[in-house]
PDB file with SEQRES, HELIX, SHEET and CRYST1 records, atoms N, CA, C and O in Angstrom:
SEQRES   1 A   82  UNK UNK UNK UNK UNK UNK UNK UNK UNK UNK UNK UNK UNK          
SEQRES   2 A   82  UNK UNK UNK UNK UNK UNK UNK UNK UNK UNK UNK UNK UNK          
SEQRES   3 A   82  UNK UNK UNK UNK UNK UNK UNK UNK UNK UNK UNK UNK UNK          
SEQRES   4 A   82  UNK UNK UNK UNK UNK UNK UNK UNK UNK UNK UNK UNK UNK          
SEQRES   5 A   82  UNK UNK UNK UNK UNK UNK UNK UNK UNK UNK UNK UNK UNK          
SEQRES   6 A   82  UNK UNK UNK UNK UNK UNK UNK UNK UNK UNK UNK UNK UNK          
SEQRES   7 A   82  UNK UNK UNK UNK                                              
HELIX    1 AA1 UNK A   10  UNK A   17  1                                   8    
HELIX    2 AA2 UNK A   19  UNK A   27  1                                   9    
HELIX    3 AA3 UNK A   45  UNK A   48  1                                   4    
HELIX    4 AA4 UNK A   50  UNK A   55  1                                   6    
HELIX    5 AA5 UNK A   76  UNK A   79  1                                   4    
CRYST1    1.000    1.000    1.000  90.00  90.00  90.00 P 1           1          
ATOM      1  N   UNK A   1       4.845 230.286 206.181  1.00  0.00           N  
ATOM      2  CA  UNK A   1       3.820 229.405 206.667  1.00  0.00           C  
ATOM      3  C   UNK A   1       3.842 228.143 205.819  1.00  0.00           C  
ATOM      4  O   UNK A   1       3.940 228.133 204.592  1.00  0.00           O  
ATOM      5  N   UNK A   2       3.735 227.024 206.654  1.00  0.00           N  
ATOM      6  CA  UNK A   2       3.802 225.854 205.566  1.00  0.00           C  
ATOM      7  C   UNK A   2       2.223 224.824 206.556  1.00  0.00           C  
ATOM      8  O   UNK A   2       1.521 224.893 207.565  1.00  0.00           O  
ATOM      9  N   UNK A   3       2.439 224.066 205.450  1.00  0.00           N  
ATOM     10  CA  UNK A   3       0.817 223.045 206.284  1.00  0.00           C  
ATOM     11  C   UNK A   3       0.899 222.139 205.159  1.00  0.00           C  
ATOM     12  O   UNK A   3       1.430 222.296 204.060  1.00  0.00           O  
ATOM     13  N   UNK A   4       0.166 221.001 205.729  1.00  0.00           N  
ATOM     14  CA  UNK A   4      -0.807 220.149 204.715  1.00  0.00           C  
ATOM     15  C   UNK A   4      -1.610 220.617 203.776  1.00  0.00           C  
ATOM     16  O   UNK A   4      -2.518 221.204 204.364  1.00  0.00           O  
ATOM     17  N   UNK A   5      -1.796 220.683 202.412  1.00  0.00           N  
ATOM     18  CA  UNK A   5      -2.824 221.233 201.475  1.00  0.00           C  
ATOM     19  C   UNK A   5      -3.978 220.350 201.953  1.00  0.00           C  
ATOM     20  O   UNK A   5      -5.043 220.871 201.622  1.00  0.00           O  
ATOM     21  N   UNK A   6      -4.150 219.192 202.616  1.00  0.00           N  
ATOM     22  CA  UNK A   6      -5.171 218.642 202.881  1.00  0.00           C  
ATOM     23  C   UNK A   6      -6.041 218.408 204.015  1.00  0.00           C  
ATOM     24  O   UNK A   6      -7.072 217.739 204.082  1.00  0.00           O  
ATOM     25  N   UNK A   7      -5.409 219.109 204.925  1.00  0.00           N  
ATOM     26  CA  UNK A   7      -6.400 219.781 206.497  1.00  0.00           C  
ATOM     27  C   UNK A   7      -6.017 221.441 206.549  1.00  0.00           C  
ATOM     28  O   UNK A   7      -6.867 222.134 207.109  1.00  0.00           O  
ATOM     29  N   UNK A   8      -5.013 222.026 206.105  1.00  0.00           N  
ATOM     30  CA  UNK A   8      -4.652 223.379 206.812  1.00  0.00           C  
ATOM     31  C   UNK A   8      -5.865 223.812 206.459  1.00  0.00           C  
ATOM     32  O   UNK A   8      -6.509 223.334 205.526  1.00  0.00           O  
ATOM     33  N   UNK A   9      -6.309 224.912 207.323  1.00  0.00           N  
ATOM     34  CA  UNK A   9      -7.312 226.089 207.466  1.00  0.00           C  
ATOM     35  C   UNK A   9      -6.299 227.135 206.864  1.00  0.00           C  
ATOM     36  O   UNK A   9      -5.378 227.498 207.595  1.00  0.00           O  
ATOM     37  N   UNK A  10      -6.388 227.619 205.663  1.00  0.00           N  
ATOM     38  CA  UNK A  10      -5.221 228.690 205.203  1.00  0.00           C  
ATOM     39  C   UNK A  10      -5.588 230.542 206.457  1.00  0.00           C  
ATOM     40  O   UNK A  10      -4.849 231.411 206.920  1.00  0.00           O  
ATOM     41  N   UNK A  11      -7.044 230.281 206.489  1.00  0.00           N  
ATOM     42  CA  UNK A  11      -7.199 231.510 206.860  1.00  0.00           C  
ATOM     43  C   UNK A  11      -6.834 231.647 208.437  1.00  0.00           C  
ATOM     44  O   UNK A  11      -6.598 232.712 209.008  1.00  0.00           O  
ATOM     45  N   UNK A  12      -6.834 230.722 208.857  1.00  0.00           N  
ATOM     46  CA  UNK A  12      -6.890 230.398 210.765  1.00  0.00           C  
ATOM     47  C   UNK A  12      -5.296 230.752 210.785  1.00  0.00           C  
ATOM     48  O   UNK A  12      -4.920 231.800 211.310  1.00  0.00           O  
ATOM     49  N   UNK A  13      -4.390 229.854 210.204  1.00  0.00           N  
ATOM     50  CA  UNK A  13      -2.960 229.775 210.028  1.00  0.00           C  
ATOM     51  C   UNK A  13      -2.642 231.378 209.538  1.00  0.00           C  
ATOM     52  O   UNK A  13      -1.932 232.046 210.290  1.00  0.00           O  
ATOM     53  N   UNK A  14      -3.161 232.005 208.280  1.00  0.00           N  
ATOM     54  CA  UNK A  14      -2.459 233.055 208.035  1.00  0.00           C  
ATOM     55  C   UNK A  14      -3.163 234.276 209.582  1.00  0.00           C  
ATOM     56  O   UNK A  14      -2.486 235.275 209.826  1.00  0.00           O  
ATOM     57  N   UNK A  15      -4.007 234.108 210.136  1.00  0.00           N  
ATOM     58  CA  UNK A  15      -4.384 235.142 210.838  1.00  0.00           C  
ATOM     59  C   UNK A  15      -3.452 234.926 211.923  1.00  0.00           C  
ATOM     60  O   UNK A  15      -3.275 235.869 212.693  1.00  0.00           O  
ATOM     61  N   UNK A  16      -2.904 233.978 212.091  1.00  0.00           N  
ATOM     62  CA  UNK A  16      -2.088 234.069 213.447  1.00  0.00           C  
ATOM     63  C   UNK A  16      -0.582 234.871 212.993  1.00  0.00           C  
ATOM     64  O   UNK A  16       0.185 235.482 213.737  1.00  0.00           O  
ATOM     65  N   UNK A  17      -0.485 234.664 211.718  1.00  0.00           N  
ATOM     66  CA  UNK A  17       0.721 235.475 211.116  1.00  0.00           C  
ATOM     67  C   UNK A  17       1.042 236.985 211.024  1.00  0.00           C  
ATOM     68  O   UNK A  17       1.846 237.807 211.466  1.00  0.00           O  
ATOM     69  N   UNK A  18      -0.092 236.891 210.158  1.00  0.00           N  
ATOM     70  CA  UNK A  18      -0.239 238.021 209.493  1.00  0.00           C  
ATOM     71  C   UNK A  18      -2.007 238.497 208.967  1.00  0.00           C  
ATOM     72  O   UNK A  18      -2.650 238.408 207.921  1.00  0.00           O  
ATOM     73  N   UNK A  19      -2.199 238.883 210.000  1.00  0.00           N  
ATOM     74  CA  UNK A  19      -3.883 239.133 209.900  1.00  0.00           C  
ATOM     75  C   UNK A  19      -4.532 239.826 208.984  1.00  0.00           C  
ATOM     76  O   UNK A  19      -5.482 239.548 208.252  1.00  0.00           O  
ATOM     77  N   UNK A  20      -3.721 241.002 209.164  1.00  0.00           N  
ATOM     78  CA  UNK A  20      -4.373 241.915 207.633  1.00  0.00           C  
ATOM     79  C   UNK A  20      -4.170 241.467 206.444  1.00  0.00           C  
ATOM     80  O   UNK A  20      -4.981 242.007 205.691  1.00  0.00           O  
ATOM     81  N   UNK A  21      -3.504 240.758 205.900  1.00  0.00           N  
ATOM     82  CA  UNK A  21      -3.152 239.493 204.907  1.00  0.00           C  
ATOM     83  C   UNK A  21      -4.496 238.801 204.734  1.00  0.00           C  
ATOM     84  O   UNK A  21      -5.172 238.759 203.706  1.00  0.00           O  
ATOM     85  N   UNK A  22      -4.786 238.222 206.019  1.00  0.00           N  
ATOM     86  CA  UNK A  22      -6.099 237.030 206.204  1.00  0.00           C  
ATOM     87  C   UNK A  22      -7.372 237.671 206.122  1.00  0.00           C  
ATOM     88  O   UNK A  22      -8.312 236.947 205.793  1.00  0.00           O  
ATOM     89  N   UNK A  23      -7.593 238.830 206.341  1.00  0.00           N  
ATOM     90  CA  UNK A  23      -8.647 239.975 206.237  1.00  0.00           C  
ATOM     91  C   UNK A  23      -8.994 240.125 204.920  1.00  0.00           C  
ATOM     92  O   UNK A  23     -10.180 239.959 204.634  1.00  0.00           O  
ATOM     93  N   UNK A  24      -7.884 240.521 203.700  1.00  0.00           N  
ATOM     94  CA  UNK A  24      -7.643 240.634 202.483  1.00  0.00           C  
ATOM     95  C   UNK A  24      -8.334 239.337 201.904  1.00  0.00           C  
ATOM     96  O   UNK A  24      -9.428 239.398 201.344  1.00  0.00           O  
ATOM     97  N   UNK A  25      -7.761 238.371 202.041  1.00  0.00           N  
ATOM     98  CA  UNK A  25      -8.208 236.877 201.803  1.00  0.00           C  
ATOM     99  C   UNK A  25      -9.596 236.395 201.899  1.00  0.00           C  
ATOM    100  O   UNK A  25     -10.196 235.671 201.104  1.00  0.00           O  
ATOM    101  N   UNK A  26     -10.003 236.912 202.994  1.00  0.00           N  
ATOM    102  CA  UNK A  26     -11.674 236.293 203.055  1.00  0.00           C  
ATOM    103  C   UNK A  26     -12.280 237.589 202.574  1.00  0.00           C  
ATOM    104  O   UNK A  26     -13.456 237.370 202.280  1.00  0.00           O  
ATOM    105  N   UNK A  27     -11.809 239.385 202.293  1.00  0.00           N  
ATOM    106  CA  UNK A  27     -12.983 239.722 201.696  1.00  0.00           C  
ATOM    107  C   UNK A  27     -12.754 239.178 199.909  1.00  0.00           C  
ATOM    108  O   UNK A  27     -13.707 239.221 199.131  1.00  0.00           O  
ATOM    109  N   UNK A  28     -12.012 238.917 199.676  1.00  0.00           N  
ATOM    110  CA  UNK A  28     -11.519 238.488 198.052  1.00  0.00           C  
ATOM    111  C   UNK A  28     -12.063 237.361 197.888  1.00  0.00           C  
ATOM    112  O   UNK A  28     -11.840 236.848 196.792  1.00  0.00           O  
ATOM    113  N   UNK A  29     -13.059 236.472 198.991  1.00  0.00           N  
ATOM    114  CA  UNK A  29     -13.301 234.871 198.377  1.00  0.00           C  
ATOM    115  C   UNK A  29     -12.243 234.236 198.540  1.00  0.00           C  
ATOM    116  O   UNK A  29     -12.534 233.062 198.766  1.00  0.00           O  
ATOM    117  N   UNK A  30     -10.683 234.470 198.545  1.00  0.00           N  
ATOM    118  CA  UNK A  30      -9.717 233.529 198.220  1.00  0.00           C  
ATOM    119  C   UNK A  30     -10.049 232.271 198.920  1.00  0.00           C  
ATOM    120  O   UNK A  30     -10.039 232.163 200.146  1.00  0.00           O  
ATOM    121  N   UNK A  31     -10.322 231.391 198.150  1.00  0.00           N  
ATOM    122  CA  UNK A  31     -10.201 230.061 198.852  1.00  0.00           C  
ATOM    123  C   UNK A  31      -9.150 228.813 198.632  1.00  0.00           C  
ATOM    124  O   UNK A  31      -9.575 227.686 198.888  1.00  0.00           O  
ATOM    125  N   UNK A  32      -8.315 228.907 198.346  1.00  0.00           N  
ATOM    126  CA  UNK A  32      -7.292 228.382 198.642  1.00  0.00           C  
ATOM    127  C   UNK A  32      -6.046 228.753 197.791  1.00  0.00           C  
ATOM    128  O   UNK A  32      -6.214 229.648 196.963  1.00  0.00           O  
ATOM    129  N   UNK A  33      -4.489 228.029 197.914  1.00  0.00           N  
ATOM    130  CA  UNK A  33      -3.763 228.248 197.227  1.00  0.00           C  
ATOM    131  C   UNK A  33      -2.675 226.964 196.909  1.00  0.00           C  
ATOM    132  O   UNK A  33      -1.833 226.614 197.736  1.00  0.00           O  
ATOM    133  N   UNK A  34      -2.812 226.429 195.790  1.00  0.00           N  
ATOM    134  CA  UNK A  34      -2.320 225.539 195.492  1.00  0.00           C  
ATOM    135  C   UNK A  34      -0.911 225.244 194.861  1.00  0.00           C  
ATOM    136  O   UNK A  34      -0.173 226.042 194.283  1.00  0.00           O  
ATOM    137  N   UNK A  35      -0.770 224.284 195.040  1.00  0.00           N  
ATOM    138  CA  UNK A  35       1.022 224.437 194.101  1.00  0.00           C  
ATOM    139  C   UNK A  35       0.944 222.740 193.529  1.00  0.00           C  
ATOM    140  O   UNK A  35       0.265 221.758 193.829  1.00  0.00           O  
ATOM    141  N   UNK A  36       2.131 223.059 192.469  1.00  0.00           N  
ATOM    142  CA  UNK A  36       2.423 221.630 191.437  1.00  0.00           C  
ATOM    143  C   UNK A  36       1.742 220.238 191.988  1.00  0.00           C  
ATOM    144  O   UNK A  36       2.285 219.829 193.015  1.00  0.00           O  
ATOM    145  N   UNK A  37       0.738 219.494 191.538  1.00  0.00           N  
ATOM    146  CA  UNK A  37       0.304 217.868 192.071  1.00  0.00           C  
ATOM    147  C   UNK A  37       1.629 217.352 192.029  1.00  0.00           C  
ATOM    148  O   UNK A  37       2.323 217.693 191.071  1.00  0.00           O  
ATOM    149  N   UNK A  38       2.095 216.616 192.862  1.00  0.00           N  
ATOM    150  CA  UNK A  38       2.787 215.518 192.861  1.00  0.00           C  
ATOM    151  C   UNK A  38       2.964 214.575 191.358  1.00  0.00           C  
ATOM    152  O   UNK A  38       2.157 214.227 190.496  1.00  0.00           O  
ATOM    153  N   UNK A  39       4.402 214.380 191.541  1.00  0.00           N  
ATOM    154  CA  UNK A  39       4.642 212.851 190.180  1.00  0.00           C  
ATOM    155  C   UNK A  39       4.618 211.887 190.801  1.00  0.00           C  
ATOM    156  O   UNK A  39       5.667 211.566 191.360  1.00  0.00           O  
ATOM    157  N   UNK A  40       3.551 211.127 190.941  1.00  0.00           N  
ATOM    158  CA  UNK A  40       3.554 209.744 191.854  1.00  0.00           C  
ATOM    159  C   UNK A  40       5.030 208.861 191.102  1.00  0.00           C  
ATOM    160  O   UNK A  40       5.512 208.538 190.016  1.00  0.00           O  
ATOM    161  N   UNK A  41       5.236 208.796 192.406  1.00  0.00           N  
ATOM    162  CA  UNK A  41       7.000 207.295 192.436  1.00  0.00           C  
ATOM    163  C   UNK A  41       7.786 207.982 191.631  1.00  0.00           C  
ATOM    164  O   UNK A  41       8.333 207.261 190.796  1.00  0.00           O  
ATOM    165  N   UNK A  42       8.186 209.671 191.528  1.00  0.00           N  
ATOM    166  CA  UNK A  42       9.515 209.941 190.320  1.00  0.00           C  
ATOM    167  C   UNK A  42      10.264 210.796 191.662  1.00  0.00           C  
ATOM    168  O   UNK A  42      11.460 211.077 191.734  1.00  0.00           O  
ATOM    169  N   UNK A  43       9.524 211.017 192.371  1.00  0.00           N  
ATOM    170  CA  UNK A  43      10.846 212.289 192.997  1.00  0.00           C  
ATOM    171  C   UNK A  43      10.463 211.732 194.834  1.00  0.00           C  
ATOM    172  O   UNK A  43       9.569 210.893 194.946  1.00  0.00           O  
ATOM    173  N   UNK A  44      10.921 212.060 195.691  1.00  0.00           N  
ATOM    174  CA  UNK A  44      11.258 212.298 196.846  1.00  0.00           C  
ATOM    175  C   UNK A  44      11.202 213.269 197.526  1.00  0.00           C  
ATOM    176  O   UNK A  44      12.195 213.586 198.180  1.00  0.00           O  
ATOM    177  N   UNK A  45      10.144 213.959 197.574  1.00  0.00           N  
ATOM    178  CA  UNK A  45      10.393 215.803 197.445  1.00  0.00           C  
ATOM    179  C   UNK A  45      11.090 216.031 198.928  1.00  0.00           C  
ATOM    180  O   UNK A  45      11.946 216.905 199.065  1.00  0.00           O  
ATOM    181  N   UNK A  46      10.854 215.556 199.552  1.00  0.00           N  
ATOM    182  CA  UNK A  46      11.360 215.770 200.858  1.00  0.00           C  
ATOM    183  C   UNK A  46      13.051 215.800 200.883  1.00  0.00           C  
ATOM    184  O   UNK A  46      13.660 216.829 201.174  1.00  0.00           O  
ATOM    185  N   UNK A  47      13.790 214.417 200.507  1.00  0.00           N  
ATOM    186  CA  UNK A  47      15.099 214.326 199.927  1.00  0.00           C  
ATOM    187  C   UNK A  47      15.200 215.195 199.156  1.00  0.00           C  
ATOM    188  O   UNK A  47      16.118 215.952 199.473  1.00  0.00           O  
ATOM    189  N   UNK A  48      14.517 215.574 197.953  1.00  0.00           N  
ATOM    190  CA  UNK A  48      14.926 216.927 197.396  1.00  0.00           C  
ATOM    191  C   UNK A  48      15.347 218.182 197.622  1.00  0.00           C  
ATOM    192  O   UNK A  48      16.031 218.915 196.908  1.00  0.00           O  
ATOM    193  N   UNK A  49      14.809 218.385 198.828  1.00  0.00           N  
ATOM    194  CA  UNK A  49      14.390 219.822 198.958  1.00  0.00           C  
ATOM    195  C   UNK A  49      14.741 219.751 201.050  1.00  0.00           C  
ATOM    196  O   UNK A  49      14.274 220.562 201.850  1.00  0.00           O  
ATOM    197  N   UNK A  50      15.471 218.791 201.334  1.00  0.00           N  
ATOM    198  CA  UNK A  50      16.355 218.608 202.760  1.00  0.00           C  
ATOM    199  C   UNK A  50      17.001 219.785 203.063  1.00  0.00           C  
ATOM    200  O   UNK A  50      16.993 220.208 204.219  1.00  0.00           O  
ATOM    201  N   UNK A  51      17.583 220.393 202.131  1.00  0.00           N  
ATOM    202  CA  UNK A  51      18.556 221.891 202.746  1.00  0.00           C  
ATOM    203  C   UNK A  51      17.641 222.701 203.005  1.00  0.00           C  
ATOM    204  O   UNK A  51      17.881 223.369 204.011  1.00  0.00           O  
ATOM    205  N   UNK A  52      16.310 223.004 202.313  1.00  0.00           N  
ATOM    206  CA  UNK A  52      15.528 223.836 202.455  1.00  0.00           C  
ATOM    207  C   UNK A  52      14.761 223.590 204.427  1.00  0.00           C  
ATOM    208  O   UNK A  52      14.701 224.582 205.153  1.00  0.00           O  
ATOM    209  N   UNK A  53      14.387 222.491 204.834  1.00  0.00           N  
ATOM    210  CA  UNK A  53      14.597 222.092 205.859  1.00  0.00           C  
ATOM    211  C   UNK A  53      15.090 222.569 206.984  1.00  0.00           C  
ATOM    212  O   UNK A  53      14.604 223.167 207.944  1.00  0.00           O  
ATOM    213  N   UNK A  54      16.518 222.066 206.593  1.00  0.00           N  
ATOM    214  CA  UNK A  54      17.426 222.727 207.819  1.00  0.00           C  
ATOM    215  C   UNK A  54      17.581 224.006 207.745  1.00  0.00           C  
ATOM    216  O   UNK A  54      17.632 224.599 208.823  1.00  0.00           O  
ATOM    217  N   UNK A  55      17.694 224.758 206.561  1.00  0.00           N  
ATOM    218  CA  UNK A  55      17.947 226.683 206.001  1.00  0.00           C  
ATOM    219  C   UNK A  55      16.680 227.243 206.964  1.00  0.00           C  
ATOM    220  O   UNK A  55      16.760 228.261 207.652  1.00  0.00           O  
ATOM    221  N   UNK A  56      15.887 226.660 206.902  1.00  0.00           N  
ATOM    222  CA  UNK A  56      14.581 227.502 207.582  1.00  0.00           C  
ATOM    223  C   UNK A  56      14.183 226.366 208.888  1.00  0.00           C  
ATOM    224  O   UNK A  56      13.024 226.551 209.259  1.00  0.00           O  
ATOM    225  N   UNK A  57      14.705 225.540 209.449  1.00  0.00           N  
ATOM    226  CA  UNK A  57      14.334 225.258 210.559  1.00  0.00           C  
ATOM    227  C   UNK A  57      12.469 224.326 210.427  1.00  0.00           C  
ATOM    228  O   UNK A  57      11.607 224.356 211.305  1.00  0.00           O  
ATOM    229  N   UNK A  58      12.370 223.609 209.057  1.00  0.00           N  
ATOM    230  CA  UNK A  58      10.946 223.139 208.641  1.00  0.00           C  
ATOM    231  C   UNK A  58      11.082 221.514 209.332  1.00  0.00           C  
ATOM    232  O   UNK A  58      11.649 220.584 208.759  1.00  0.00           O  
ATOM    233  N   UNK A  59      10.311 221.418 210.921  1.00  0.00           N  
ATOM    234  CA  UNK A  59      10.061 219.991 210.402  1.00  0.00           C  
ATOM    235  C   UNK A  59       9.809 219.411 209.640  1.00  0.00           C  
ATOM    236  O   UNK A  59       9.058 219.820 208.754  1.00  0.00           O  
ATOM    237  N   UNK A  60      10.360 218.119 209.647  1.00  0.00           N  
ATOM    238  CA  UNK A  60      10.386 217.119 208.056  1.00  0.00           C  
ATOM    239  C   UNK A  60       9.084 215.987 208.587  1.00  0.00           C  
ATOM    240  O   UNK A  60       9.013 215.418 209.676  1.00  0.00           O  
ATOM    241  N   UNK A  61       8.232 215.908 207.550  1.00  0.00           N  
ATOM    242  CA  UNK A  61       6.711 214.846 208.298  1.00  0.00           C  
ATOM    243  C   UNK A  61       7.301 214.080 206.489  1.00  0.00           C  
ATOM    244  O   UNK A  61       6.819 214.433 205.413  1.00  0.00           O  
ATOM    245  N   UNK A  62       8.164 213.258 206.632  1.00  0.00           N  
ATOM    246  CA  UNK A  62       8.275 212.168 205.446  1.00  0.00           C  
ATOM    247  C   UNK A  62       7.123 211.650 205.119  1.00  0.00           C  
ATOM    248  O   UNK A  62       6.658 211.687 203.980  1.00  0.00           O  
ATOM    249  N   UNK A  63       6.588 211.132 206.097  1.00  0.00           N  
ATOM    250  CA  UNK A  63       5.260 209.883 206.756  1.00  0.00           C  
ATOM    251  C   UNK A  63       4.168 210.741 205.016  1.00  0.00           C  
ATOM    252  O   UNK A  63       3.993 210.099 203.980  1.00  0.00           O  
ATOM    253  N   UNK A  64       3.752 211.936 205.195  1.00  0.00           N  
ATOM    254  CA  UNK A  64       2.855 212.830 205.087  1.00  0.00           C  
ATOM    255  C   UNK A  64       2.894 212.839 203.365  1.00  0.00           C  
ATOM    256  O   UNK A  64       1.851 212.715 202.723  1.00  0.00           O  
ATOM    257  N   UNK A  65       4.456 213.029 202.597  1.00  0.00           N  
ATOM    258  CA  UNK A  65       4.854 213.238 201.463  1.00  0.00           C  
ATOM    259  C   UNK A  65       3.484 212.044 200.436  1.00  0.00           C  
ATOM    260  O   UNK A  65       3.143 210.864 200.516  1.00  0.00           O  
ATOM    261  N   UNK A  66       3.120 213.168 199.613  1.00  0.00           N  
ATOM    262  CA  UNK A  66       2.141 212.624 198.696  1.00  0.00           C  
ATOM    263  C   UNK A  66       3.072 212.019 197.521  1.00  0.00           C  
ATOM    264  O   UNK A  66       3.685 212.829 196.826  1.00  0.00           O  
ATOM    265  N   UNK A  67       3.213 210.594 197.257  1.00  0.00           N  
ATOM    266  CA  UNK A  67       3.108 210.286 196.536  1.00  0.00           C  
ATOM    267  C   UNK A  67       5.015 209.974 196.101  1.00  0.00           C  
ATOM    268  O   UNK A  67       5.479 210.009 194.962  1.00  0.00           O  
ATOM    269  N   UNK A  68       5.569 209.772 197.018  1.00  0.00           N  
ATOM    270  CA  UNK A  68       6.927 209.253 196.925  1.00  0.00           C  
ATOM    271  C   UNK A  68       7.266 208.411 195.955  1.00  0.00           C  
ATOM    272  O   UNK A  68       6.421 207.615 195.545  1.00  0.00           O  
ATOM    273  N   UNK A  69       8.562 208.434 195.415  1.00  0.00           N  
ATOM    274  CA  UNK A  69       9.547 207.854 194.978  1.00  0.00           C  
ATOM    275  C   UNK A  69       9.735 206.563 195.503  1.00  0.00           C  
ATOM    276  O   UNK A  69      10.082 205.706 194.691  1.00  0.00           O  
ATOM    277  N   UNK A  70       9.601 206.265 196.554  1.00  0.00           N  
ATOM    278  CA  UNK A  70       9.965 204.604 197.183  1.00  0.00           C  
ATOM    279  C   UNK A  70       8.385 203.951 197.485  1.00  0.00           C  
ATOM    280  O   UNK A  70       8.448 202.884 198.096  1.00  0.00           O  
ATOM    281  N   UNK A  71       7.035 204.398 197.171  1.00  0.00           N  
ATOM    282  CA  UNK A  71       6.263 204.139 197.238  1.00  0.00           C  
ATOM    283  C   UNK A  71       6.018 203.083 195.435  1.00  0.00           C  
ATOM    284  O   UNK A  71       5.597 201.953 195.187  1.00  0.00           O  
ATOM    285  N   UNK A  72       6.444 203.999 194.745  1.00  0.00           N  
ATOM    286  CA  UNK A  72       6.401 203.406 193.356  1.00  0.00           C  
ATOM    287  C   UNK A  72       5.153 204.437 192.213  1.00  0.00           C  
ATOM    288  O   UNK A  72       4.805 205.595 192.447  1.00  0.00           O  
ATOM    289  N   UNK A  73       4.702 203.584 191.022  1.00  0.00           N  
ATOM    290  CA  UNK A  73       4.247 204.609 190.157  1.00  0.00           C  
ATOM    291  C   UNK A  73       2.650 203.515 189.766  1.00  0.00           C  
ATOM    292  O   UNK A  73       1.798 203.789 188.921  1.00  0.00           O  
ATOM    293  N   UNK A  74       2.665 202.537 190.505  1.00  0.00           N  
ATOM    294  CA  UNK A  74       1.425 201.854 190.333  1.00  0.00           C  
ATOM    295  C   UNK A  74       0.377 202.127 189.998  1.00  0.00           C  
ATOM    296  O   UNK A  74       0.389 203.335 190.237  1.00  0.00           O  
ATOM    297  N   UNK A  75      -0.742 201.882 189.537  1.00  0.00           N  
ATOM    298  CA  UNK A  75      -2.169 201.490 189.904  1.00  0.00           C  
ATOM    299  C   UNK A  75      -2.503 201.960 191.740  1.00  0.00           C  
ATOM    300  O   UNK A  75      -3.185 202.901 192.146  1.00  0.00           O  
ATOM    301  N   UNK A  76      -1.925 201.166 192.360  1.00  0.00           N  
ATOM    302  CA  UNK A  76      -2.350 201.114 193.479  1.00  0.00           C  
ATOM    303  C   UNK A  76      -1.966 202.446 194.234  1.00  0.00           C  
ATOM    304  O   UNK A  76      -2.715 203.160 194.900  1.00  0.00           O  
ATOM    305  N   UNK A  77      -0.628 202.611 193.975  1.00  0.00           N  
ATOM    306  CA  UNK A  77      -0.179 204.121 194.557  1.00  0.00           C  
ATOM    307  C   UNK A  77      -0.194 205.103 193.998  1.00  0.00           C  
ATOM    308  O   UNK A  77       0.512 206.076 194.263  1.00  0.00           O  
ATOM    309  N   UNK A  78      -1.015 205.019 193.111  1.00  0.00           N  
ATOM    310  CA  UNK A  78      -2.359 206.294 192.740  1.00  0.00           C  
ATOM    311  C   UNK A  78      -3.334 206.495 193.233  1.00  0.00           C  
ATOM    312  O   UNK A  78      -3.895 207.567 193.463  1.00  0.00           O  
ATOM    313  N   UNK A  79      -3.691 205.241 193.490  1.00  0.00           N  
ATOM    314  CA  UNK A  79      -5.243 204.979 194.817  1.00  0.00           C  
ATOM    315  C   UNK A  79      -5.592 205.876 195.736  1.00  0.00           C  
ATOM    316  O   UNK A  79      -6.436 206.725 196.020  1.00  0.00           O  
ATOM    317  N   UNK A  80      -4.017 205.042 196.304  1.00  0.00           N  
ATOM    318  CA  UNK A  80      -3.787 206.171 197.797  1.00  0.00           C  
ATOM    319  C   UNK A  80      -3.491 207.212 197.516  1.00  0.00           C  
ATOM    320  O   UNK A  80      -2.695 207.440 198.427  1.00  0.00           O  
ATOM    321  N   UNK A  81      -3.508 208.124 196.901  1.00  0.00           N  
ATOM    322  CA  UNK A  81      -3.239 209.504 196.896  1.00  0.00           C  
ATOM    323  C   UNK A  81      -4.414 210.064 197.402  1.00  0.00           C  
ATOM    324  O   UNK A  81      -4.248 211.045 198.127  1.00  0.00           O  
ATOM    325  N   UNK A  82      -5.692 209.647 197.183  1.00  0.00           N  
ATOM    326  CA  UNK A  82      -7.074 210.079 197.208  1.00  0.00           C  
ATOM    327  C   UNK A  82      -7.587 209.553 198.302  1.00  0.00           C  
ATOM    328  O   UNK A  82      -8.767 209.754 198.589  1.00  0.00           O  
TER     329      UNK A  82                                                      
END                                                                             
């Protein structure tokens, strides 16, 4: 399962998967699950991580990538992260 950390519904998404999973999840409280913040303007994660992509068939949403490498390491494109 993959999503946006910043709209996915983790529990809506995992119940269509794997329900008893999502059952587990809301009696535990789990409320979310996070991974590494972004290095604003050092990496490309998308270019990084392209084989992973095609290996599993993941549309690529570039547009979406927090905090790119060709965006830069500014003031300003820290802003927009938020």
């Amino acid at each position: 399962m993959s999503g946006d950390a910043r709209t996915i519904d983790i529990f809506t998404a995992l119940s269509k998967r794997k329900k008893s999973f999502a059952d587990i999840l809301n009696r535990q409280k789990i409320s979310g699950i996070f991974s590494s913040p972004p290095y604003v303007g050092l990496i490309d994660y998308h270019e990084q991580h392209a084989y992973a992509y095609d290996l599993f068939g993941f549309d690529r949403k570039d547009e979406l990538e927090i905090g790119p490498l060709f965006k830069g390491q500014t003031k300003e494109a820290q802003k927009k992260l938020c």
